[in-house]
LOVEX-272361 format. One line per 4 residues: their letters; for each residue x, y, z of C-alpha. Coordinates in steps of 0.05 Angstrom, whole numbers. Layout:
REM residues N
A> X/Y/Z  ... $
END
This chain:
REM residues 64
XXXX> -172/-7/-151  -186/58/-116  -107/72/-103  -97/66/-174 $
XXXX> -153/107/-200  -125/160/-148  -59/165/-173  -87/165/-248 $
XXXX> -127/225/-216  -67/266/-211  -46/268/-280  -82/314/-332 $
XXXX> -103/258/-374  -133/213/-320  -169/287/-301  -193/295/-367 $
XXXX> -216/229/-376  -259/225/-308  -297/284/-327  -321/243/-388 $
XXXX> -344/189/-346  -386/213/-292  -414/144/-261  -344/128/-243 $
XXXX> -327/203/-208  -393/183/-171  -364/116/-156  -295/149/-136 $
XXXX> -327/199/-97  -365/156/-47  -305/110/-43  -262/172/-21 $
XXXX> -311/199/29  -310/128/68  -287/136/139  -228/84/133 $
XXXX> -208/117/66  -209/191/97  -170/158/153  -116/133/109 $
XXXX> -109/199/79  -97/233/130  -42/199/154  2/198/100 $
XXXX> 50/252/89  42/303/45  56/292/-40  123/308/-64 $
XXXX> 149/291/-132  206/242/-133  267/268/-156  286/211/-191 $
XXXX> 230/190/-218  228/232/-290  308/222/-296  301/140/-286 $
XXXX> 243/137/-338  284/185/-386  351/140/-375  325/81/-395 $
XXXX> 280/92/-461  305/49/-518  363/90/-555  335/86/-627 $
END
């Protein structure tokens, strides 16, 4: 659960919505201040967008 709540964490929305709920950020919070979870982040690289990523999901919407 915790990588998905961290990627909805980037996004405005997923922002927004955690600061309406704050037993989960307190949740979230200790889960990201674990050792093996500060561990993990630190060795993966740093966040880029992926370049392909906004044209695929434009390409392929329904043509109505």
């Amino acid at each position: 659960m915790l990588p998905s709540t961290f990627a909805f964490g980037l996004t405005d929305e997923g922002q927004s919505m955690y600061r309406k709920l704050p037993a989960f950020g307190r949740w979230r919070a200790r889960m990201e201040d674990l050792p093996t979870t500060r561990k993990l982040r630190a060795s993966l690289p740093p966040r880029e967008p992926i370049p392909h990523a906004r044209e695929w999901a434009n390409s392929r919407r329904p043509k109505y």
